[in-house]
N, C-alpha and C positions, 0 to 999 in steps of 0.2 A: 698517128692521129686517128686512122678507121679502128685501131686495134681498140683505143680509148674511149672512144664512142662506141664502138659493138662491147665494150665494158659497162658502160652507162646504162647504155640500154637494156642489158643484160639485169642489172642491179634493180632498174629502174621498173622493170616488167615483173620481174619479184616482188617486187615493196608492193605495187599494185594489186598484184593475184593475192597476194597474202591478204591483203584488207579487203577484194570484193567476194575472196572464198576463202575462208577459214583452210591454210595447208596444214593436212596431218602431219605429223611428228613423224610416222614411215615414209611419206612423200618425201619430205625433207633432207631424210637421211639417205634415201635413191637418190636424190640426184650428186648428194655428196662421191657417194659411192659410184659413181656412174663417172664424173670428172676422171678423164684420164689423168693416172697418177703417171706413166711413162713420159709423156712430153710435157706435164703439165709446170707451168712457169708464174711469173706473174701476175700473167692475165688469171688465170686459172684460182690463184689467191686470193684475188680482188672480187672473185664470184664466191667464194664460200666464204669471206666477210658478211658478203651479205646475205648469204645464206644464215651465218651464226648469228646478227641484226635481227632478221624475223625471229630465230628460234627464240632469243634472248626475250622479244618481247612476248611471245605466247608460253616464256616457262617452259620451255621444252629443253631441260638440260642438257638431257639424254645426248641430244642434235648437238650443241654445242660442245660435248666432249668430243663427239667424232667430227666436226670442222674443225675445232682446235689442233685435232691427233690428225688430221687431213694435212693441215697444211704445215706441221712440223715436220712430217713425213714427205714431203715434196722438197722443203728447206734442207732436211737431213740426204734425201736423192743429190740435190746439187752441192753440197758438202759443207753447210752452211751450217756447223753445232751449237753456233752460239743461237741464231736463231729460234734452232729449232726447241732447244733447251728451252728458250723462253715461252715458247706456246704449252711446250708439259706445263711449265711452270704454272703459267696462267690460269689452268686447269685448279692444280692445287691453291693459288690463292684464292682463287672466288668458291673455294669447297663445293668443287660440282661433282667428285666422287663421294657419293653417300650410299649406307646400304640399302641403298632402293633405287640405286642405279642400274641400269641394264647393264648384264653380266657382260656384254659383246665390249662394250665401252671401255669398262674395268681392265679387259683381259687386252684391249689394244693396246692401254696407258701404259699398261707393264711391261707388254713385250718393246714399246718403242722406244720407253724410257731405258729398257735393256739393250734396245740396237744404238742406241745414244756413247751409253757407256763401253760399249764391246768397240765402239769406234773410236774413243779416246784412248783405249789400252787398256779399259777396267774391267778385266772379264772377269773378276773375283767377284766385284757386282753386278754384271750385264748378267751373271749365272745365276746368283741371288732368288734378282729379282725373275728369274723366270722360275726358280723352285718355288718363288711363294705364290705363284699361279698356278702351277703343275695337278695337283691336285682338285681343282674346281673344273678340271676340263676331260677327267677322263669320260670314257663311253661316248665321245663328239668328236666324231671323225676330223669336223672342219677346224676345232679348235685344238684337237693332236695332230693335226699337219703342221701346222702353222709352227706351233711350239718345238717340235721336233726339230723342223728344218731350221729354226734361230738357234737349239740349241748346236745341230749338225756346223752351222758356222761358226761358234766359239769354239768349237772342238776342233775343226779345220785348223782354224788361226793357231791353236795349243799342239799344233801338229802330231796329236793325237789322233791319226788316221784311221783306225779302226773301231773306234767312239763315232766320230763321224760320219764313221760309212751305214752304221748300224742304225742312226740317225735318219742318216736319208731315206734308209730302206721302209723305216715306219712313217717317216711324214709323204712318202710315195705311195706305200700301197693305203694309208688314212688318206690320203689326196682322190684318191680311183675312189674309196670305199663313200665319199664327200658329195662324188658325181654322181654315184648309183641313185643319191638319197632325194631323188626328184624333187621338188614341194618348194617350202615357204624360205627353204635357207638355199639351196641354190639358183632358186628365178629370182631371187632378190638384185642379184646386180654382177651383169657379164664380165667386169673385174674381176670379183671374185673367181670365177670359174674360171677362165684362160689363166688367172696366178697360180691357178692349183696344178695346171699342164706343170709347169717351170721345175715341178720337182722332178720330173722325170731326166731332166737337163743336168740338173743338179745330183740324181745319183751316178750317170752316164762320169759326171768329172770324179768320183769319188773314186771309184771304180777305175779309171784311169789313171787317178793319182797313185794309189795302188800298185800301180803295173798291170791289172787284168782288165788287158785288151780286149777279150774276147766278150766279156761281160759287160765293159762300155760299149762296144758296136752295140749289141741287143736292143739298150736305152737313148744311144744316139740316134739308130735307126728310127725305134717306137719315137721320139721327142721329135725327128726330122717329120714323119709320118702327120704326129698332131700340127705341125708349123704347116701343111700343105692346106689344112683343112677348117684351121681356125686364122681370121683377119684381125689382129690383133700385136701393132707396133714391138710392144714388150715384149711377149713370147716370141714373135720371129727373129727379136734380136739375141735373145738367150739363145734360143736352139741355134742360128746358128754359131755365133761367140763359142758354144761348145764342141761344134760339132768342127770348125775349126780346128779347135784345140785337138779336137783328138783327130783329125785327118793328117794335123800336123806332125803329132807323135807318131800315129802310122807311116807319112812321109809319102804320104798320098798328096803331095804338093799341089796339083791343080783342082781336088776338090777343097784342100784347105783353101784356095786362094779363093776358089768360087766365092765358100761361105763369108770371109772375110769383107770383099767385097761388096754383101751385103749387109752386113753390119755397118760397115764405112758409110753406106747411103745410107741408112737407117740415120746413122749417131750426128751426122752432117744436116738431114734435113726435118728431122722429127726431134733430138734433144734439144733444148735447152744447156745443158752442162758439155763445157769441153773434156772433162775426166772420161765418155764412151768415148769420143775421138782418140785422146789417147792410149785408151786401151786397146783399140783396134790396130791405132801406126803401129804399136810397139812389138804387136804379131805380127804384122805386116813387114815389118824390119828382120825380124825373127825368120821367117819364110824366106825372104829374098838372099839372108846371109848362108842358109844352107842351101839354097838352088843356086846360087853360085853371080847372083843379081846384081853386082856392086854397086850401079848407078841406082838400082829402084830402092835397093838401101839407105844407099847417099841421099836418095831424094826424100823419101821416106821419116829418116835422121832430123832432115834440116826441116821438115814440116812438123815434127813431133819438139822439135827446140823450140819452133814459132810459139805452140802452143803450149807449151812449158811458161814460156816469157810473159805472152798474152795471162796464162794464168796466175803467174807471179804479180806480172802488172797489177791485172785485178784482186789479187788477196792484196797487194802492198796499200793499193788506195784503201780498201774495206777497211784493213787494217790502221791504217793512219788514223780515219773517221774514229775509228773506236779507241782509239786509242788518246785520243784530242777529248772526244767526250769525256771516257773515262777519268782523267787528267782531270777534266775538269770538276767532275763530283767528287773526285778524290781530294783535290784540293777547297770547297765546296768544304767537303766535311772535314777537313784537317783545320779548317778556319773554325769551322762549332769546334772542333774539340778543343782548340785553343784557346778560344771565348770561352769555355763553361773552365777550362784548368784555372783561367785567369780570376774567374769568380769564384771558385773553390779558395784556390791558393787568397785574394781581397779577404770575403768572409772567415777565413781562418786568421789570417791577419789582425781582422778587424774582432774577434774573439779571443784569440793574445791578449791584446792589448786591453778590453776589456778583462780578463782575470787578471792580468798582470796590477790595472789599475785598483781592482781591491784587494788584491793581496798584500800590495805595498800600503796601501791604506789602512789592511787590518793590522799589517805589523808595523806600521808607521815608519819603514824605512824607505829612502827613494830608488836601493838596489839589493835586490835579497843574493843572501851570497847559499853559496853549495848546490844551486840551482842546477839540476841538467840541464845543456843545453840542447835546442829542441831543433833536432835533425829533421830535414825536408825534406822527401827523398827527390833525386833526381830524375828527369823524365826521358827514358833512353831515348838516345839520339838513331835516327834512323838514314841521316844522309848518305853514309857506305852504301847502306842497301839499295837505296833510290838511284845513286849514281852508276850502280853493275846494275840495276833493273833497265834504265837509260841506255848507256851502253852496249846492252845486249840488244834493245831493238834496234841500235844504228849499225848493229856488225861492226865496231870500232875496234880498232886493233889493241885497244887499251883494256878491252875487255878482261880480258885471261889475270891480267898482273891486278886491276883494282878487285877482281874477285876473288883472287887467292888472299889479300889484305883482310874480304869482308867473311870468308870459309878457311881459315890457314889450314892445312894436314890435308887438304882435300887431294891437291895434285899428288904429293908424294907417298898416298896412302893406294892412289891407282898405280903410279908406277912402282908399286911394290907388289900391286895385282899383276900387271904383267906390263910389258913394257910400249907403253904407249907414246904414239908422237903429239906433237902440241898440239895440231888442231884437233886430235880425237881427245885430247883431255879437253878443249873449248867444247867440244859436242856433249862430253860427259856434266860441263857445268851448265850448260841449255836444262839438260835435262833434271837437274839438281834443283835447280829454278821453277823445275814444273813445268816450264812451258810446254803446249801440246804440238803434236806433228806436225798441225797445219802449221800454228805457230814460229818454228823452229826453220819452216819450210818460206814462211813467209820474210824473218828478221834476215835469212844468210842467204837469200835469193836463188833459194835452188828450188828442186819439188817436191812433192809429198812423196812420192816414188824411194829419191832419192835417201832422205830422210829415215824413211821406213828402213832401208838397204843399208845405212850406217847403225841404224840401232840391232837388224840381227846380228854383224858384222860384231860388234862391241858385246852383244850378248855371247858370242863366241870366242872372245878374246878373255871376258871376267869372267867366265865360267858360270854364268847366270840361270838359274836353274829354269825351263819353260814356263813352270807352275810361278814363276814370282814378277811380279810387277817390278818393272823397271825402272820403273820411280822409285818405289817403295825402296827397292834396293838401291838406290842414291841416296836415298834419305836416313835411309844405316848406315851407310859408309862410315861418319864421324862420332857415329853414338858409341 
């Protein structure tokens, strides 16, 4: 209840200053930039609503592409794509990117719309769309960091580690070259600046990933160094999550555990999303198994299944919502389309009968012979498809056999790829289907982890090339 009131008020002290003092269009956009994006939740949404209210009414688009790209980017943090997608969207329907947009806006749209698609599995687009940026940003140190380091994680994921690393190393030293540039672009908003530390975190893993140890110390050190010095939720939790990781590879077990359990406090009392919590048990589990820990593992296990469940739970309900809506516009419009066939099909009817009535008139018979008869086509039936769509969200065991009826060759064309068991061909026809990771994570009640862990697994089994989308290659299967 105080949270919802210090929201009101919040909103409410805006609306006010906005009409007794005209706010600039840079005011506006500080304080967007200024909302912590690391914890920020809800509440934090409910404030740059009304922050995008005032820009809306002074014309200040500019403002309104970065609260829109604010708070997709907040949705897209707690893993929310459907969300998020819809505020890009937003953007494009009300055509607030024009060329007389500020270039900062432009270049956000793009890279977020690219971390959108990079997190459904489309990196053939998340790459796209950052090449047809690539060029509008050279010689800007802060807008070659940036860029770099999204492209450094499509390359990561394409377990092209040396793309990657090469990545890091430009959006780290454009990151340093960002800070030197005192003035108008980094006193603009202390976000900015402690996000730009994070690449150094983020070369320290490359380097790591690698094998060269010696070269992650250097940046884990320097990254541990800036987390001393700067107050700043996000970055303390990056450096240490990293630094972590590589204490743990070194097998320096009680400074990993240190760092660790600062990330745990961090992700427990400052997120919003339980995805940091799990990322943390899951090291924390990791550690305990090579120190020889069983209990703190055990313990560990069963608090990382709690919040597995909790999350399941909660994608199941979201999921249902949207799925009852959607039902419902789907059916919504399957009612128009079957009202306008049925007055298509009337009016043609009723224009039959009309030519038919003069033409028997013209030739004075009551039935003309050698007439073709006048084929209608029929309107495919889509019930199969509706029933395996059904199906598939209730995890019904009838799944697999009424899909094979509405896809025939599909099963016997994988086990001729290699020999797979039933439920890995049920996983193969999830994905046939399109449905996405959360998706697939939410219908068969397990988690996005797991999910993830079946699809490399089955990438290794069909012989799936890195470079190819995995859909894509489901969707050849039959062609």
């Amino acid at each position: 209840m105080a949270k919802k009131l210090l929201s009101c008020l919040f909103s409410f002290s805006l609306i006010f200053f906005s009409y007794a003092q005209k706010v600039t269009e840079e005011k506006l956009k500080s304080i967007i930039f200024d909302i912590g994006f690391s914890t920020a939740g809800d509440r934090e949404i409910k404030k740059i609503d009304s922050i995008i209210s005032i820009c809306h009414q002074n014309n200040y688009s500019d403002c309104e592409v970065f609260g829109y790209l604010k708070i997709a980017n907040i949705y897209n943090k707690n893993n929310d794509i459907k969300k998020a997608f819809h505020y890009t969207d937003l953007i494009e329907k009300k055509n607030l990117i024009t060329p007389d947009t500020d270039f900062e806006a432009v270049f956000y749209f793009y890279t977020i719309r690219s971390l959108l698609h990079q997190k459904l599995g489309e990196r053939v687009a998340a790459l796209k769309l950052l090449d047809e940026i690539a060029d509008q940003v050279k010689e800007n140190p802060y807008y070659e960091y940036l860029l770099d380091w999204q492209y450094a994680g499509i390359y990561t994921e394409m377990n092209e580690n040396n793309k990657a690393l090469k990545a890091y190393k430009k959006a780290y030293l454009n990151a340093k070259e960002y800070r030197k540039q005192r003035g108008r672009n980094t006193d603009k908003s202390k976000n900015k600046i402690s996000n730009s530390y994070k690449t150094t975190a983020y070369l320290a893993g490359a380097y790591q990933k690698l094998g060269k140890m010696d070269s992650a110390k250097i940046y884990i050190e320097e990254t541990l160094k800036d987390a001393r010095t700067m107050d700043e939720i996000g970055f303390q939790y990056i450096a240490s999550i990293y630094a972590a990781e590589y204490y743990l590879k070194a097998e320096d077990f009680k400074k990993a555990q240190q760092h660790l359990w600062i990330c745990k406090n961090i992700a427990m009392h400052h997120y919003k999303s339980e995805n940091y919590q799990e990322g943390v048990i899951t090291d924390l589990i990791n550690l305990y198994e090579k120190t020889g820990e069983k209990d703190s593992a055990d313990y560990y296990s069963r608090q990382l299944l709690e919040i597995q469940n909790h999350n399941d739970a909660q994608n199941k309900v979201q999921k249902d919502r949207l799925d009852k809506k959607r039902l419902a516009e789907d059916g919504s419009k399957a009612m128009e389309v079957k009202t306008l066939i049925y007055l298509c099909i009337g009016l043609l009817v009723v224009l039959i009968c009309i030519f038919m009535y003069f033409f028997y008139r013209k030739k004075g018979k009551e039935k003309e012979k050698g007439a073709d008869p006048i084929e209608i086509p029929a309107v495919q039936d889509n019930d199969l498809f509706d029933q395996v769509i059904v199906l598939a969200k209730e995890n019904n065991p009838e799944f697999l056999t009424r899909f094979n009826d509405y896809c025939p060759g599909f099963s016997e064309k994988l086990v001729e790829a290699a020999q797979l068991k039933s439920s890995e061909i049920r996983f193969c026809a999830y994905l046939y289907l399109n449905f996405s990771t959360k998706d697939i994570a939410a219908y068969t009640y397990t988690s996005v982890r797991t999910v993830q862990t079946k699809k490399y697994r089955l990438r290794k089994k069909l012989n799936i090339p890195n470079d190819t989308e995995i859909y894509q290659w489901f969707r050849d299967l039959l062609k």
